[in-house]
LUMRO-837093 format. One line per 2 residues: their letters; for each residue x, y, z of N, C-alpha, C. Coordinates in Angstrom, 3 decimals, decimal comma. Each point is the difference from the previous one (the first is absolute). Layout:
# residues N
a) X/Y/Z/X/Y/Z/X/Y/Z  ...
# end
This chain:
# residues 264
xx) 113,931/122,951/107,686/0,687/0,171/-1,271/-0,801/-0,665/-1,112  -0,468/1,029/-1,008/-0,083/-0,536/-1,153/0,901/-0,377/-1,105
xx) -0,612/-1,377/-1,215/0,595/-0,526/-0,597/-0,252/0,422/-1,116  0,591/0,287/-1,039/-0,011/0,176/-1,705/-0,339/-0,560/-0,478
xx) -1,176/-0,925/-0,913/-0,325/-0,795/-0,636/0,534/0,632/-1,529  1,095/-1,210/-0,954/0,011/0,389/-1,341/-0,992/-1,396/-0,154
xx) -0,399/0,184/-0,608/-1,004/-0,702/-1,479/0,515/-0,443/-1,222  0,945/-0,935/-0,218/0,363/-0,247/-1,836/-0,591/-0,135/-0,834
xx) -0,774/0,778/-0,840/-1,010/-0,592/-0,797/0,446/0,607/-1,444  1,674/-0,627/-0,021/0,302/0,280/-1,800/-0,208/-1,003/-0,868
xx) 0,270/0,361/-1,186/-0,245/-1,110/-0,638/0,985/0,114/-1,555  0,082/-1,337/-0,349/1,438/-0,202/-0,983/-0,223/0,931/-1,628
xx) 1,022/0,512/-0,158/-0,243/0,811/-0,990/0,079/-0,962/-1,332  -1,564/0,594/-0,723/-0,004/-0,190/-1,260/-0,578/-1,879/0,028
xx) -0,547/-0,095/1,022/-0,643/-1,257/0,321/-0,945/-0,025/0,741  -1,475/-0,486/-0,659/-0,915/-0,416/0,799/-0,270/-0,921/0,864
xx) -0,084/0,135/1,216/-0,393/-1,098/0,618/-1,276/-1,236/-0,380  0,822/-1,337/-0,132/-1,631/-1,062/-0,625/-1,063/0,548/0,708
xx) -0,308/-0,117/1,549/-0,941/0,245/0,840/-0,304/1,213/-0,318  0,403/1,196/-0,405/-1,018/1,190/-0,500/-0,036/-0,168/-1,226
xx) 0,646/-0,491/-1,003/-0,596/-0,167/-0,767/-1,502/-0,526/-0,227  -0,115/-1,370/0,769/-1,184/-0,759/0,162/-0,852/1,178/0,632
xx) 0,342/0,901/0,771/-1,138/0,789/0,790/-0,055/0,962/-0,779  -0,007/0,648/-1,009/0,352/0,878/-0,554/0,254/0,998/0,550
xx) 1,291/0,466/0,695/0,252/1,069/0,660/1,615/0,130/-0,668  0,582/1,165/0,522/1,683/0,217/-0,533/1,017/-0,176/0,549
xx) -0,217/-0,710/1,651/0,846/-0,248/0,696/-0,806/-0,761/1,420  0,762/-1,504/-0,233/-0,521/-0,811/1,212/-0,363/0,381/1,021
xx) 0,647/0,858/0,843/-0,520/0,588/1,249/-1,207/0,382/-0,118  -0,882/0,265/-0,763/-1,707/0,071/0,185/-0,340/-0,590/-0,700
xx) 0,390/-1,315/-0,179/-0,716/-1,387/-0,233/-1,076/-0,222/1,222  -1,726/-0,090/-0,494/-0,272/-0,703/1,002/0,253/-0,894/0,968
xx) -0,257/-0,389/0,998/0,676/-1,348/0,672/-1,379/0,161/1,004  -1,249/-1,413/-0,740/-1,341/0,263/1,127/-0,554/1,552/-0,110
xx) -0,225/0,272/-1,243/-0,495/1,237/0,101/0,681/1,411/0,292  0,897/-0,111/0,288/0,585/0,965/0,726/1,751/0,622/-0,764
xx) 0,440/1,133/-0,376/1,264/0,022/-0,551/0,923/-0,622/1,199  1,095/-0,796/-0,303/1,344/-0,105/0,736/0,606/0,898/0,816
xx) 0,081/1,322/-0,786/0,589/0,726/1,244/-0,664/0,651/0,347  -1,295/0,445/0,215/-1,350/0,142/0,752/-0,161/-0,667/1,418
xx) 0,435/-1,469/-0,009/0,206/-0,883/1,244/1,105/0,529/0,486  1,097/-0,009/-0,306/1,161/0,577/0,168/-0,060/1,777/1,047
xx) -0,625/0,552/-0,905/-0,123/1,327/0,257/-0,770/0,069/1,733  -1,005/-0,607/0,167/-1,421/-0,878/0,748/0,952/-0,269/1,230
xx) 1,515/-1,104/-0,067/-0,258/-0,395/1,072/1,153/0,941/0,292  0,456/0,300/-0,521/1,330/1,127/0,331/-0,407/1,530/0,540
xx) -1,141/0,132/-0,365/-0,702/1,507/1,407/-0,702/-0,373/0,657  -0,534/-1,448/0,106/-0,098/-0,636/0,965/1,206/-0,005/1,553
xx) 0,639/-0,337/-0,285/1,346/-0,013/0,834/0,344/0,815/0,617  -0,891/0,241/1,065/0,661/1,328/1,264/1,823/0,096/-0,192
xx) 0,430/-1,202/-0,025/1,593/0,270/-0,045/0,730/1,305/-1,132  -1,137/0,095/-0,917/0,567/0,927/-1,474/-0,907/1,054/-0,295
xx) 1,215/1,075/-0,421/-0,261/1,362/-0,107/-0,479/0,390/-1,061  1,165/0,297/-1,297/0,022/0,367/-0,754/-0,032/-1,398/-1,306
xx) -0,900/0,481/-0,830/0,475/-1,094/-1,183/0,477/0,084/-1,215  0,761/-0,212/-0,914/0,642/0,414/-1,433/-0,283/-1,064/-0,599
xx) -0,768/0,001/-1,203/-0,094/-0,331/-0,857/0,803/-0,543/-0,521  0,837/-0,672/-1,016/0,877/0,362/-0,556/0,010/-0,423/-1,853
xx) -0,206/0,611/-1,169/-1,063/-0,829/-0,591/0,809/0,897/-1,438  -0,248/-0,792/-1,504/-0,029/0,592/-0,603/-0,734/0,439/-0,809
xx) -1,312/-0,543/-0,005/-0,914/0,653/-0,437/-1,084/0,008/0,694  -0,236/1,443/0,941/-0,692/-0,196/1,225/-1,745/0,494/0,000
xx) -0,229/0,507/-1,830/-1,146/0,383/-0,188/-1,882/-1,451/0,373  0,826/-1,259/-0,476/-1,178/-0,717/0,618/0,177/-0,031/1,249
xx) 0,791/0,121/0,937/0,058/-0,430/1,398/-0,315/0,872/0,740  -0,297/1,259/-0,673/-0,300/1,463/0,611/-0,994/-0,394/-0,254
xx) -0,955/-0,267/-0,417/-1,534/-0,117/-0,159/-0,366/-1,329/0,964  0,033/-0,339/0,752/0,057/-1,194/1,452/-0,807/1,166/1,030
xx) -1,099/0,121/0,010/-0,625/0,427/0,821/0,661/0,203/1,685  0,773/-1,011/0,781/0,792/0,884/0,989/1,522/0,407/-0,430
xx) 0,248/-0,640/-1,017/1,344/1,234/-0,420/-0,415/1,448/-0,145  -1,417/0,059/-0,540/0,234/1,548/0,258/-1,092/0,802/1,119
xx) -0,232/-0,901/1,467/-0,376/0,125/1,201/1,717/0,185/0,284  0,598/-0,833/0,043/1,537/0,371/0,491/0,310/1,218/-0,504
xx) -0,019/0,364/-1,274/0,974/1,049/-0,204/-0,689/1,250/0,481  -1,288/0,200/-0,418/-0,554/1,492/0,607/0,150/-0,117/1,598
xx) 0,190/-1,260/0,798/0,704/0,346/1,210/0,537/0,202/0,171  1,314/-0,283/-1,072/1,555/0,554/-0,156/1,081/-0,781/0,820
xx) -0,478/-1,766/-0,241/0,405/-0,937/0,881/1,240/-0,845/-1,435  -1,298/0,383/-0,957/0,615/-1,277/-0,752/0,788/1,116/-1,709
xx) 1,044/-0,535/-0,103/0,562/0,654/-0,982/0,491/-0,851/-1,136  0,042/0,332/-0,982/0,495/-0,739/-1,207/1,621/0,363/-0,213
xx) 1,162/-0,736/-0,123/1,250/-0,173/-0,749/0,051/-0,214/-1,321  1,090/0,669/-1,208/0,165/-1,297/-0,903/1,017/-0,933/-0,157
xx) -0,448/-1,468/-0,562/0,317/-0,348/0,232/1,527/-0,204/-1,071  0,923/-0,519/0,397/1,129/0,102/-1,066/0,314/-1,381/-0,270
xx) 1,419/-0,512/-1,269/-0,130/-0,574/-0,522/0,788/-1,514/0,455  0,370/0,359/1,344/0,117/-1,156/0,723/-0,902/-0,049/1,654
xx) 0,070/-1,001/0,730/-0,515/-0,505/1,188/0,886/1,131/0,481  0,640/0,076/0,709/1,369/0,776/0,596/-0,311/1,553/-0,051
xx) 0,108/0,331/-1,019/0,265/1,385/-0,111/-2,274/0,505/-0,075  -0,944/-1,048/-0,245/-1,145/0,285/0,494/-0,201/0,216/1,105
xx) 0,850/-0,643/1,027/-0,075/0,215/1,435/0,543/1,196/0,758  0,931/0,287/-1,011/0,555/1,292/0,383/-0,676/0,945/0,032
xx) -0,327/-0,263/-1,484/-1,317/1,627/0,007/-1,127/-0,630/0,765  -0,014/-0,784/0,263/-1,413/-0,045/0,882/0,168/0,648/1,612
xx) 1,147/-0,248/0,102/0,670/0,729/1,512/0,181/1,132/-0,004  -0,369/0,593/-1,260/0,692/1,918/-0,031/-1,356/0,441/0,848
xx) 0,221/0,811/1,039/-0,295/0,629/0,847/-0,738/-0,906/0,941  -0,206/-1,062/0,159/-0,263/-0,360/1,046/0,844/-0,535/1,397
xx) -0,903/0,121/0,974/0,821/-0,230/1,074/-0,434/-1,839/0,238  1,561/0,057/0,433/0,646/-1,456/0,499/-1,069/-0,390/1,611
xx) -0,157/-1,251/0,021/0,284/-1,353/-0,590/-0,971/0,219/-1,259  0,620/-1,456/-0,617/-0,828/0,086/-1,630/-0,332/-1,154/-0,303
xx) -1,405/-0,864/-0,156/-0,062/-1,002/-0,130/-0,598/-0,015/-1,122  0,462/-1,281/-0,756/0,136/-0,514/-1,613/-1,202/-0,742/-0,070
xx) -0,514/0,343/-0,434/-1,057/-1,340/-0,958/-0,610/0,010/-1,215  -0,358/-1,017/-0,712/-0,377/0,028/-1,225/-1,190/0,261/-0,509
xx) -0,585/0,794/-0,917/-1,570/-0,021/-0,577/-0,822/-1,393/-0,399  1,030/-1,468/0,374/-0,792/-1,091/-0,251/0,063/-0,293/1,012
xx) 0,155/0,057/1,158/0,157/-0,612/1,351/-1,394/0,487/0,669  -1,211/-1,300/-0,531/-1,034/0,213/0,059/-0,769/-0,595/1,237
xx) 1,062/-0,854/0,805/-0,033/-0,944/1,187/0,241/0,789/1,041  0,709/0,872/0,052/0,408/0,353/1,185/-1,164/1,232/0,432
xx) 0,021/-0,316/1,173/-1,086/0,719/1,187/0,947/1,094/0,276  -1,343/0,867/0,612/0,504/1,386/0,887/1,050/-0,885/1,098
xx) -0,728/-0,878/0,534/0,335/-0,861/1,347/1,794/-0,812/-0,563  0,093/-0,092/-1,004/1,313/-0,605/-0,591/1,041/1,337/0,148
xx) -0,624/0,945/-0,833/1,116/1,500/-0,147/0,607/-0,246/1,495  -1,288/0,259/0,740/0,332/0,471/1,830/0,900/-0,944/0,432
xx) -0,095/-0,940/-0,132/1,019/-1,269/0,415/1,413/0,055/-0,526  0,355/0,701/-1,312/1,463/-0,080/-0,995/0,642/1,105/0,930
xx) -0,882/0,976/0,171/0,498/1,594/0,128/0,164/-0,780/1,906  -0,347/0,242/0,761/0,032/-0,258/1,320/1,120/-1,435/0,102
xx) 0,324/-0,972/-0,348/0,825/-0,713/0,038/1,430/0,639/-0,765  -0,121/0,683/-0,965/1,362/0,882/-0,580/0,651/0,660/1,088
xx) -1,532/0,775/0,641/0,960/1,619/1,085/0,244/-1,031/0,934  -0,579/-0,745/0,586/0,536/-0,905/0,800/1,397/-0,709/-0,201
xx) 0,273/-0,049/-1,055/1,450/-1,224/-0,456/0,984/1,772/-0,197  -0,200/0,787/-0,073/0,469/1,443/-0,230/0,550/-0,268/-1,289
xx) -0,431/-0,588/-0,343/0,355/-0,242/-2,009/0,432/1,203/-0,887  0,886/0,157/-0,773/0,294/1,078/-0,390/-0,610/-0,528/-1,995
xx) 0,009/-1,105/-0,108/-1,167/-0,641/-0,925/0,373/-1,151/0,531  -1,818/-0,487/-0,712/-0,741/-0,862/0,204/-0,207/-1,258/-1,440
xx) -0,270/-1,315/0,180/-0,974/-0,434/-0,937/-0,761/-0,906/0,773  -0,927/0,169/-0,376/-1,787/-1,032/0,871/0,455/-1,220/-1,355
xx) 0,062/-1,297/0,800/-0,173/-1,354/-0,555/-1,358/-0,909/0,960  -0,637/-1,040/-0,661/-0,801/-0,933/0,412/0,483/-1,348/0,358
xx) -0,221/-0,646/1,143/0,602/-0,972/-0,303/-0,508/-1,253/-0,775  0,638/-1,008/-0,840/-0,432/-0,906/-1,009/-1,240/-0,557/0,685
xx) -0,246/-0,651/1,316/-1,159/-0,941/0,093/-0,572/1,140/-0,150  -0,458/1,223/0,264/-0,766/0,932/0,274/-0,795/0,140/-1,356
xx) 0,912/0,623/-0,795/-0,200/0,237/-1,251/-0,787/-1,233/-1,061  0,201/-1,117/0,668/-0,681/-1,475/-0,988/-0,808/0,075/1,014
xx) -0,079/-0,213/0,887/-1,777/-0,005/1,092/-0,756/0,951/-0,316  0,356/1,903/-0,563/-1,195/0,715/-0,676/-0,389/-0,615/-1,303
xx) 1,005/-0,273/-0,990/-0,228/-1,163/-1,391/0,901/-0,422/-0,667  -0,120/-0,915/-0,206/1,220/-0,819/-0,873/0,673/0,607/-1,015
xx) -0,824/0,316/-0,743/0,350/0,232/-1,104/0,807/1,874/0,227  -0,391/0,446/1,356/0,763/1,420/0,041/1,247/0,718/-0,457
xx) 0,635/-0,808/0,394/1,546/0,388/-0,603/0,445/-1,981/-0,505  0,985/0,222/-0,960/0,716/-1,351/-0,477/1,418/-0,245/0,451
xx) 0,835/1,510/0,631/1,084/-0,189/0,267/-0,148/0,285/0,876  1,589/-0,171/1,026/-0,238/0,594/1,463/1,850/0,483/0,019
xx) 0,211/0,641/1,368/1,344/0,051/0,348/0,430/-0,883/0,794  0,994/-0,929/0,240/-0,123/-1,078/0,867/1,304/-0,001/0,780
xx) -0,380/0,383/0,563/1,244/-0,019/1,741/0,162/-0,941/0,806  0,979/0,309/1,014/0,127/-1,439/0,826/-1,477/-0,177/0,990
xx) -0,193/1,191/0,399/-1,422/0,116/0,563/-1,145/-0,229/-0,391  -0,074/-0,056/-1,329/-1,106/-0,333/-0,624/-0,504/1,022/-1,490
xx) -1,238/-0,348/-0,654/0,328/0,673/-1,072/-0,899/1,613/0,064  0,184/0,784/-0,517/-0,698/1,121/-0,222/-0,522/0,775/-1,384
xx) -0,916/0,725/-0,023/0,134/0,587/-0,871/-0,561/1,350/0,094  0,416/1,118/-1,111/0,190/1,830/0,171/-1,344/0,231/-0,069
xx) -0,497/0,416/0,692/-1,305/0,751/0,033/-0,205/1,809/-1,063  1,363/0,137/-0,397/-0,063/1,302/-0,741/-0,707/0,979/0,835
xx) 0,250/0,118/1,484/0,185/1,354/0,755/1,308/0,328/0,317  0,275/1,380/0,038/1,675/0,061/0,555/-0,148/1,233/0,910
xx) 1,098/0,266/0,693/0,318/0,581/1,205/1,243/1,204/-0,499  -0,013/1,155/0,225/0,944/1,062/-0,105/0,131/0,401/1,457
xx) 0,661/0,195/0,693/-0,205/1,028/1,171/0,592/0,909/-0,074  1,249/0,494/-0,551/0,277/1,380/-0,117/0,474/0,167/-1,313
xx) -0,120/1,732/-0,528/0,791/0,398/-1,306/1,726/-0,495/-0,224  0,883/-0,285/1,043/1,038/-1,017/-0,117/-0,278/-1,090/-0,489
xx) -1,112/-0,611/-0,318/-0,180/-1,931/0,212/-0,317/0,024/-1,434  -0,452/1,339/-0,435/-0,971/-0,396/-1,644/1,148/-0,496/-0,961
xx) 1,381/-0,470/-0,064/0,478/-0,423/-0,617/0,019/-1,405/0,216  -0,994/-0,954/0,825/-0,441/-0,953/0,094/-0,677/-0,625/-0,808
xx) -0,573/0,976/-0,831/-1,363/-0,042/-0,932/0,656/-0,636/-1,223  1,598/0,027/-0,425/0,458/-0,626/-0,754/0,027/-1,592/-0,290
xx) -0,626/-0,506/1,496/-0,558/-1,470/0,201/-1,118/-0,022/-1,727  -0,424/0,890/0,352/-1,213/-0,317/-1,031/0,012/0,288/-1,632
xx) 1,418/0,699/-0,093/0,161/0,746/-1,026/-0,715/-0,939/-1,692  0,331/-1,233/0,292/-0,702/-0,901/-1,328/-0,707/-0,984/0,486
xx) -1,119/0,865/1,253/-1,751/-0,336/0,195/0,332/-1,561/0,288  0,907/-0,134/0,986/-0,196/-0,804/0,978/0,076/-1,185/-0,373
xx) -0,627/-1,496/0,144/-0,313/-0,870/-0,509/1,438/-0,735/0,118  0,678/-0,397/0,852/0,652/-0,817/-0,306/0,153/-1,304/0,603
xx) -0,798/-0,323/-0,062/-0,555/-1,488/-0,421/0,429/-0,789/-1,436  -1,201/1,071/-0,773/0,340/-0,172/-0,968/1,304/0,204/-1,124
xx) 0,537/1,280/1,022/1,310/0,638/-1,035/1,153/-0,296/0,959  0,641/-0,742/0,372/1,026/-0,145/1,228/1,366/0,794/-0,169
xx) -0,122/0,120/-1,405/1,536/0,432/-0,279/-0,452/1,417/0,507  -0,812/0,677/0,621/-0,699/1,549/0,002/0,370/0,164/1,468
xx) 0,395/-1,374/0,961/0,460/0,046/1,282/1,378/0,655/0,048  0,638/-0,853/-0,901/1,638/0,328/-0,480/0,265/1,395/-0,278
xx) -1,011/0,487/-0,965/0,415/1,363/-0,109/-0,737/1,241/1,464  -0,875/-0,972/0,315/-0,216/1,267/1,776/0,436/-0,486/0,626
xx) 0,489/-1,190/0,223/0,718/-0,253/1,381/1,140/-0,462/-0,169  0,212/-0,197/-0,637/1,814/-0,382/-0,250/0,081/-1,985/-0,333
xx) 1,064/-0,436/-0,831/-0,435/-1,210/-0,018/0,212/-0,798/0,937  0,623/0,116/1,604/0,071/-1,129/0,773/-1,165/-0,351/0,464
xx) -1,372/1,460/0,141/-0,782/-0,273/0,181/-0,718/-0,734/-0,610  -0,134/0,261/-1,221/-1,021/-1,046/-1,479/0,320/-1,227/0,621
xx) 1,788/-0,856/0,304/0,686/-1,431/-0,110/-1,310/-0,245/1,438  0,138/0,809/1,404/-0,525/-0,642/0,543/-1,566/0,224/-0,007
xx) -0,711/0,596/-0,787/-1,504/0,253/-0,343/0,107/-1,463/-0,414  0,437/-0,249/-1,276/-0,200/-1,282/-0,743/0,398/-0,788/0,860
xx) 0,260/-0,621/0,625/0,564/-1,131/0,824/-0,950/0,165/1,241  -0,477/0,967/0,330/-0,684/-0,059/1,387/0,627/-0,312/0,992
xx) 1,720/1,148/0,017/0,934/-0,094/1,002/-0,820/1,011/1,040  -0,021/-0,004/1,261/-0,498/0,406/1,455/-1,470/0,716/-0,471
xx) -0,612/0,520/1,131/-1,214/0,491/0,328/-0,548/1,324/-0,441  -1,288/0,921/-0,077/-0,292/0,922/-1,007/0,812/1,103/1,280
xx) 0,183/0,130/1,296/0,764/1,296/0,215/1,339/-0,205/-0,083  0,690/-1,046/0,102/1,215/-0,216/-0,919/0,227/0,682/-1,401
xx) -0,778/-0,190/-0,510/0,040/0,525/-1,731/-0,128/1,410/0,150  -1,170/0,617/1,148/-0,253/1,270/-0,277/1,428/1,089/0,581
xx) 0,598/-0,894/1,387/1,374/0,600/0,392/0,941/0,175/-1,230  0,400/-0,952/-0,549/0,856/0,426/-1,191/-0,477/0,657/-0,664
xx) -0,973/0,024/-0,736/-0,512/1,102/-0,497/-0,370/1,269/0,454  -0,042/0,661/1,140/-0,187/0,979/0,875/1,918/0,668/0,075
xx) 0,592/-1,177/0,136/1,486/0,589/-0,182/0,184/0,676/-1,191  -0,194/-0,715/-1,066/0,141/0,273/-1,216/-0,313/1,192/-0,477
xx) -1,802/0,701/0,434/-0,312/1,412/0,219/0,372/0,878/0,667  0,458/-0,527/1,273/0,423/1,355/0,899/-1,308/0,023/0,798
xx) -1,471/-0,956/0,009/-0,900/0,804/1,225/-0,716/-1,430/-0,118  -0,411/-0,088/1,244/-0,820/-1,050/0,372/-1,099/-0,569/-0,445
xx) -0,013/-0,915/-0,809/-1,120/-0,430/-1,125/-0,539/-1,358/1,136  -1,299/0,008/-0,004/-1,080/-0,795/0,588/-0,874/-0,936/-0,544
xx) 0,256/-1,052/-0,294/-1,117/-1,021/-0,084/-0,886/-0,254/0,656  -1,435/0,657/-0,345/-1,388/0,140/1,027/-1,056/-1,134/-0,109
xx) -0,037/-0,796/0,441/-0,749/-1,091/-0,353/-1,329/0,418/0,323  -1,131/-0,169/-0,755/-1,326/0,174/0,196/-0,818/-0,897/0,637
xx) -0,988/0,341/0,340/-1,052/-1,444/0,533/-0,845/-0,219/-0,806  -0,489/0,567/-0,869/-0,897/-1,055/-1,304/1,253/-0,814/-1,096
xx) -0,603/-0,470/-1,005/0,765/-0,850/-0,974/-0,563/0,847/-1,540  -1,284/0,486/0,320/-0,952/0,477/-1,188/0,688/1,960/-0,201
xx) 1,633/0,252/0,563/-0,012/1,009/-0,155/1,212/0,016/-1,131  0,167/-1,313/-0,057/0,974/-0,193/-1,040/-0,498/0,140/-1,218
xx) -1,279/-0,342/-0,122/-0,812/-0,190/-1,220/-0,055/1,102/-0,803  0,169/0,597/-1,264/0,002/1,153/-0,828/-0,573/-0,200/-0,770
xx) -0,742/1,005/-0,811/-0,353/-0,201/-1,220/0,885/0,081/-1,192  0,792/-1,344/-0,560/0,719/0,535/-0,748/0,008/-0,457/-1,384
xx) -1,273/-0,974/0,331/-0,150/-0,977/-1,640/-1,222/-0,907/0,147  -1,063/-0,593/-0,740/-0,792/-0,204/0,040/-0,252/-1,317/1,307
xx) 0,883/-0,763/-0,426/-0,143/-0,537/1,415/-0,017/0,535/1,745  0,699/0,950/-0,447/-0,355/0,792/1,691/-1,083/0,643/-0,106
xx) -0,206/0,757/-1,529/-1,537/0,380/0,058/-1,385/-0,312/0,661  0,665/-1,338/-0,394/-1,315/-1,216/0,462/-0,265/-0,504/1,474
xx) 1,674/0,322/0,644/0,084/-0,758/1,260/-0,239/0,920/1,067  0,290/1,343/-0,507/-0,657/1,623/0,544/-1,408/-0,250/0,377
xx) -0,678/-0,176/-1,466/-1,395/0,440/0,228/-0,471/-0,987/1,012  0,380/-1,563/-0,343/-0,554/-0,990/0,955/0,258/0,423/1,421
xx) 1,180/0,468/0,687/0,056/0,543/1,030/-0,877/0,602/0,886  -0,067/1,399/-1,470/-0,543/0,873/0,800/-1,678/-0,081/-0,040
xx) -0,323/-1,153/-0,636/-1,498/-0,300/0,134/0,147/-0,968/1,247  0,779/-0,411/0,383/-0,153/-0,908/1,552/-0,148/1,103/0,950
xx) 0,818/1,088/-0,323/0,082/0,697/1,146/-1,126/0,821/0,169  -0,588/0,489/-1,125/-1,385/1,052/0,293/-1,457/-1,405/0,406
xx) 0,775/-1,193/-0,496/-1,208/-0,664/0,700/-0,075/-0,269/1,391  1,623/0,209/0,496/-0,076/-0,405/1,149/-0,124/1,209/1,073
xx) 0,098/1,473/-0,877/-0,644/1,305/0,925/-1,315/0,048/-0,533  -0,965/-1,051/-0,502/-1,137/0,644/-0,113/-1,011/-1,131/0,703
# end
């Protein structure tokens, strides 16, 4: 069985991103990062991934990203397709799902860390948990042993702390009303009251308090949907890492110059 790769690579209306600005481009996702556009890596390790079939784009302005030398090796293969993208997280995912076949795995055009070898690990631990959705978290030592400075917040459970790697898990056209997790782009760390409105507030009381453990949280919340939502813990820490502001910019590139030094 093949997997659906969507691709998020929208971007906020009527606002430039600082980081393309600085690069002069019109939308972060082909911000260099080491030479290379963002979702270029992205694109790279995701047909990489024997686990995945088909890929969607999902984008709203998809004319620079069409010019990515294997975006358009993908498409004259007729692997890789472009969506547009719409004017929330939620309903981008939707159209990113129009005609493709289920399972459907989520990831972002800055998720510049994650390996072919990472995808294979989210997707194979999902069908394994028979997840009807998914979210891939890191765990905290993990995530400060790739670099400190990677993430500043975390989620903190009785088990310990985590944080969202921004891959997600669909497994069937029933589950895509899951995707409403994401509807105001995730982040709640930073936005907690954003728990309250997806998960209801007993959940937020015990998020904030760090009442029981992360499949504790995900059971109530799995009730709450109607289908079995999965907390997938990863084995790197560096998959948490995004490009989402100049400091990750920085903590990206340093990365990924350890890592081509350490394949070369």
């Amino acid at each position: 069985m093949k997997v659906t790769a969507l691709i998020m690579a929208g971007k906020r209306s009527g606002v430039l991103d600082p980081l393309a600005k600085r690069a002069g481009v019109a939308q972060k996702c082909v911000v260099p990062v080491r030479g290379k556009p963002m979702i270029q890596r992205v694109v790279e390790a995701v047909a990489a991934c024997d686990r995945i079939g088909a890929i969607h784009i999902v984008a709203h302005e998809p004319d620079e990203i069409a010019e990515i030398p294997i975006v358009q090796t993908l498409q004259r293969e007729g692997r890789l397709h472009f969506r547009p993208g719409a004017f929330n997280l939620v309903d981008s995912v939707i159209a990113g799902a129009e005609g493709a076949d289920f399972p459907l795995m989520i990831t972002t055009a800055d998720n510049c860390l994650v390996t072919s070898e990472g995808y294979a690990e989210f997707v194979d631990k999902a069908l394994a948990n028979e997840a009807a959705a998914a979210a891939a978290l890191a765990r905290k030592e993990d995530v400060i042993a790739a670099d400190p400075r990677g993430q500043k917040k975390f989620y903190e459970f009785t088990d310990g702390g985590y944080s969202n790697c921004n891959t997600y898990w669909i497994g069937n056209e029933g589950a895509l009303s899951a995707a409403e997790i994401m509807r105001n782009g995730g982040q709640f760390v930073k936005f907690p009251s954003r728990i309250a409105k997806a998960f209801g507030l007993m959940n937020l009381i015990r998020f904030y308090f760090g009442w029981g453990d992360k499949e504790k949280l995900f059971r109530q919340v799995s009730r709450r949907f109607g289908y079995k939502l999965v907390p997938i813990v990863m084995s790197s820490g560096e998959y948490a890492i995004d490009v989402d502001d100049e400091r990750t910019f920085q903590v990206t590139e340093k990365l990924l110059a350890k890592r081509e030094a350490g394949a070369g």
